[in-house]
C-alpha positions in Angstrom: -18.1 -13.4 9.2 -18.5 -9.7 10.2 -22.4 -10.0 10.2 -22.2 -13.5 12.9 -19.5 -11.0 14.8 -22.0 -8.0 15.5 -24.4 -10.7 16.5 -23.1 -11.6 19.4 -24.1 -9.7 22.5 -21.4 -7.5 24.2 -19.5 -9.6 26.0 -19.4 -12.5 23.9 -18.0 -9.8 20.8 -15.4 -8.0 23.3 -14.0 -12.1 24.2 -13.5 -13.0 20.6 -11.8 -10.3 19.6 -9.6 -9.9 22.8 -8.5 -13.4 22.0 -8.2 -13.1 17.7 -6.2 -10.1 18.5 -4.1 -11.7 21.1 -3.3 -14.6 18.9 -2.2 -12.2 16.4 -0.1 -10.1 18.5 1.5 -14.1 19.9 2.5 -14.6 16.0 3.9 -11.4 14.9 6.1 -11.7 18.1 7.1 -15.1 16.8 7.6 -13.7 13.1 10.2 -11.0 14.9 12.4 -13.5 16.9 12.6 -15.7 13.8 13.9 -12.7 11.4 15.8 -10.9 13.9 17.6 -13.8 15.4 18.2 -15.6 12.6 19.4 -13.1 11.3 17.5 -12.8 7.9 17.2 -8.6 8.1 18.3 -6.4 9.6 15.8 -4.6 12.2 15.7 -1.1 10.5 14.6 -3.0 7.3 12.3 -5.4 9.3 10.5 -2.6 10.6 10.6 -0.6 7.3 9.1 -3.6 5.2 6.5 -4.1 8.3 5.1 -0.6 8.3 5.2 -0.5 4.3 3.2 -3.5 4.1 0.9 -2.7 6.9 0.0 0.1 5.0 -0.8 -1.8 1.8 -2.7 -4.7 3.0 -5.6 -1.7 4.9 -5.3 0.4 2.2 -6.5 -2.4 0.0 -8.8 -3.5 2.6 -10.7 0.2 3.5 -11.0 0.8 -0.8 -12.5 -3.0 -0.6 -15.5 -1.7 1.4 -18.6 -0.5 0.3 -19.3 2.2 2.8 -16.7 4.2 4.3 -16.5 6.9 6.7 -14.4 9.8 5.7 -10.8 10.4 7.0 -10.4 11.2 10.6 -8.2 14.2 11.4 -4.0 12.6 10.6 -3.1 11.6 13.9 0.2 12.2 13.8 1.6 11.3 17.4 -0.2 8.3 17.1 1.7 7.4 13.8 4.8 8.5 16.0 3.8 5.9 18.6 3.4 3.2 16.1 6.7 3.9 14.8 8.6 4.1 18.0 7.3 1.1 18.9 8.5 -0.7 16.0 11.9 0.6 15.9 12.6 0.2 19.3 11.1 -3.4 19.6 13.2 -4.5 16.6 16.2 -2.9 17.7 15.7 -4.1 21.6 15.9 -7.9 20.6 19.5 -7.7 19.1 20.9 -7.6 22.3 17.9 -8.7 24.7 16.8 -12.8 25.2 13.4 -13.2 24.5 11.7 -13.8 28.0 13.5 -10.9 29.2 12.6 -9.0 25.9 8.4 -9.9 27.1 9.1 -9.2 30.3 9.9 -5.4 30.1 7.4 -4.7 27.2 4.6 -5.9 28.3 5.9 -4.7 32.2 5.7 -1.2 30.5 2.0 -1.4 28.8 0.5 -3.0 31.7 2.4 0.1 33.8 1.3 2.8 30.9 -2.4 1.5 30.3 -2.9 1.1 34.5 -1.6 4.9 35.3 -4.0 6.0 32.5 -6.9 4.1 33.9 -6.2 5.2 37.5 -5.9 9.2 35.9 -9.2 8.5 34.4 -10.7 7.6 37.6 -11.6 4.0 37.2 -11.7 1.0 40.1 -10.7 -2.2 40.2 -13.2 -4.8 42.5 -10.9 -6.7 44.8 -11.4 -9.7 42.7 -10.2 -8.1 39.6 -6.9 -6.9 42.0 -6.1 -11.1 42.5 -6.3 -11.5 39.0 -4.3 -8.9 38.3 -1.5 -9.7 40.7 -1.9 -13.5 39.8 -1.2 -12.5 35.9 1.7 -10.6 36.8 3.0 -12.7 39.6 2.8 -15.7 36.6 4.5 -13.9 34.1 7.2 -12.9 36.0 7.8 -16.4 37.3 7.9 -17.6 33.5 10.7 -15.3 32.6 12.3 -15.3 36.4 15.1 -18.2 36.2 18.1 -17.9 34.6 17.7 -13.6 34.3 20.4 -11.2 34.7 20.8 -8.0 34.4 19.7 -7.0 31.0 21.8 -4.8 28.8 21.0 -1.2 29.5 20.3 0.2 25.9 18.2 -2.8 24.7 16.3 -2.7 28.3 15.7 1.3 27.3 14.4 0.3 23.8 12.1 -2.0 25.1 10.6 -0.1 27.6 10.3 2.7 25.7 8.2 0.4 22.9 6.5 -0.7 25.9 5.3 2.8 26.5 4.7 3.3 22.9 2.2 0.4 22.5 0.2 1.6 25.4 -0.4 5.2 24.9 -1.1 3.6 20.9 -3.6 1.5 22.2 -5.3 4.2 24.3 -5.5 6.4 21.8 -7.1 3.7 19.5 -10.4 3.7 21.9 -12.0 6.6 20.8 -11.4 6.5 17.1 -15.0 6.1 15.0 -13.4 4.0 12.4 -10.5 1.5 13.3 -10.0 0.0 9.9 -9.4 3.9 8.4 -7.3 5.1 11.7 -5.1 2.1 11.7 -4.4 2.5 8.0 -3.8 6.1 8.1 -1.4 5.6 11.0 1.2 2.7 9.1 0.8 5.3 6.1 2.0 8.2 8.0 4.8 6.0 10.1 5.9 4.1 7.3 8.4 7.4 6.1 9.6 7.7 9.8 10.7 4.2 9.1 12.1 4.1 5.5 14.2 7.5 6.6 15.7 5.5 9.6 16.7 2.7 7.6 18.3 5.3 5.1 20.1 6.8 8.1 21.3 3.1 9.0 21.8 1.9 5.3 25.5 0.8 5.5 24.2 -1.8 8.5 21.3 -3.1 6.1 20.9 -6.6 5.0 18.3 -8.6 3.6 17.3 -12.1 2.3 14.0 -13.1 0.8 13.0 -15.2 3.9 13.7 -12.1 5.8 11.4 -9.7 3.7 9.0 -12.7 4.0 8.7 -12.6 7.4 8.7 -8.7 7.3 5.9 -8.5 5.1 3.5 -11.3 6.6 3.8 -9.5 10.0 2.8 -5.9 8.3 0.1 -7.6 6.5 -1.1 -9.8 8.4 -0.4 -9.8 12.6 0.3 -6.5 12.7 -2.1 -4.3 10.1 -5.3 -6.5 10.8 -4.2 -7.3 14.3 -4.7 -3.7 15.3 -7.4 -3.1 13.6 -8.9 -6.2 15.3 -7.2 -5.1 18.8 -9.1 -1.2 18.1 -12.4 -2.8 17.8 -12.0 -5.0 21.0 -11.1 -1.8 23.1 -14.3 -0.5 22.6 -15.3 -2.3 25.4 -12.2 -2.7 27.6 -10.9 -0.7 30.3 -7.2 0.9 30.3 -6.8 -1.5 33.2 -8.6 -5.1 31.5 -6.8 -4.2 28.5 -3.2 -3.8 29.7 -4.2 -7.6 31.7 -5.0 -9.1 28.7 -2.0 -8.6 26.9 -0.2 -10.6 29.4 -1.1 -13.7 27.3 0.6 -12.8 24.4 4.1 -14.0 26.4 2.7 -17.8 26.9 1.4 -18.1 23.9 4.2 -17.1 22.0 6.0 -19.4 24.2 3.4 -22.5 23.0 4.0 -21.1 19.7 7.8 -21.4 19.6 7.2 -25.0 21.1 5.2 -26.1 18.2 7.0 -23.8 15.7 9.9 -23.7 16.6 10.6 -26.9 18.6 11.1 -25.4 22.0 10.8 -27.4 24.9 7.5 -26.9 26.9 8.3 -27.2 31.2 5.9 -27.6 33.6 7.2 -24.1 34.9 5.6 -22.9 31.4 2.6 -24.8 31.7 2.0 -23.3 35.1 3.1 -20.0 35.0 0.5 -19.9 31.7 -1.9 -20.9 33.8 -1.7 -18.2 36.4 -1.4 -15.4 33.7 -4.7 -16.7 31.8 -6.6 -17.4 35.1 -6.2 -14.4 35.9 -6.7 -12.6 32.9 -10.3 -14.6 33.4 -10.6 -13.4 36.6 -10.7 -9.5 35.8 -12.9 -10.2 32.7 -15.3 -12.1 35.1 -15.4 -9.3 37.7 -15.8 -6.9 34.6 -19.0 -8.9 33.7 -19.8 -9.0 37.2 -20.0 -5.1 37.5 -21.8 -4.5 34.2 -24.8 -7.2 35.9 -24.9 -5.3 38.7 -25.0 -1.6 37.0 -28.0 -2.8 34.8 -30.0 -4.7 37.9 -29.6 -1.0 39.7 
């Protein structure tokens, strides 16, 4: 499977794992609202048994392979941002609804991962502007009706996870080995977590559904989801990456119609098709731009 990966040229490689990633990132979402709402754990514990797991399933996976590189220099802030982001997104959805929950994260990474590219000094073709706009103009009309004022301290914990995930995801781009960053990180955040849930071990509670839940999205859509979503930014921009991520909200909203039995409205239907066309639409002007650079 890895070998027919590298195989495919560039673009084709960056698509397919933009999209595996982004699949992953729509079912851990799903995996949260189902223990956290329930609720089947506590969020301290949630996010504890997430990060320990994580950790396991790539530290399993880097001994499994038979050339390594050897261990970056600890990145501790990134293990910090890993860890904030966690915490705060479990903690955020006890008092936030979900569409409001989507709206403010991934408001926040698409804020965080556009200031960096703009700092950096990259441009957006008008093209990839529309797209842009489109994607956020549908995402906001998918979470728009029925919204009020969110409660303060979960709208703080969610932007501030927001943040989190962005500057994690930056610093992800220029690591040489994704599998053995991404595992170091969940080994160094996994104490941040275990001493907050110590801290907040009076409020804990736990059923085996609940650490089910917990452990398939450390595992699984988290652990190899980042590693996945590290390889793909090798050839993303800040700005094409923070777009992307709009389409975790839809298809986490598919997701809870088929999982969950949620309703799917033609508001849904359309404002999913807004946020993917124009997700398509700054990938396309991205392709554009790399066809012109090499016919210079």
């Amino acid at each position: 499977m890895r070998a027919a990966i590298k195989a495919l040229p560039g673009g084709a490689r960056t698509m397919l794992l933009t999209a595996v990633a982004m699949l992953a990132f729509a079912a851990n979402s799903l995996l949260c609202r189902l223990a956290l709402q329930q609720p089947v754990i506590d969020p301290a514990s949630f996010g504890s048994v997430r990060l320990i797991s994580g950790a396991f399933a790539l530290a399993l996976i880097v001994r499994m392979q038979p050339a390594r590189n050897a261990p970056s220099r600890p990145d501790w802030l990134a293990a910090m941002m890993l860890f904030a982001y966690v915490a705060c997104f479990s903690f955020a959805y006890l008092t936030l609804s979900a569409g409001t929950g989507a709206l403010i994260l991934f408001g926040a990474v698409q804020v965080t991962m556009f200031g960096a590219g703009l700092r950096a000094g990259e441009s957006f073709r008008p093209v990839a502007w529309a797209g842009l706009l489109l994607a956020v103009g549908g995402l906001v009309y998918l979470v728009s009706p029925g919204l009020s004022a969110p409660p303060l301290v979960g709208a703080v914990l969610m932007a501030t996870a927001g943040v989190a995930w962005g500057a994690y995801s930056l610093r992800g781009r220029a690591v040489a080995d994704p599998l053995v960053s991404t595992a170091g990180n969940f080994l160094r955040a996994a104490p941040f977590a275990i001493g907050l849930s110590l801290l907040l071990a009076t409020h804990a509670h736990a059923t085996m559904p609940g650490l089910a839940l917990a452990i398939v999205s450390g595992a699984l859509t988290s652990g190899i989801g980042y590693v996945i979503w590290y390889a793909a930014l090798n050839g993303l921009s800040a700005m094409r990456a923070a777009t992307v991520q709009l389409s975790v909200p839809p298809i986490a909203a598919f997701g809870g119609s088929l999982l969950l039995s949620e309703v799917i409205t033609p508001r849904l239907a359309l404002a999913s098709a807004a946020i993917l066309g124009g997700i398509a639409l700054v990938l396309s002007s991205r392709a554009a731009g790399q066809g012109a650079r090499r016919r210079a």
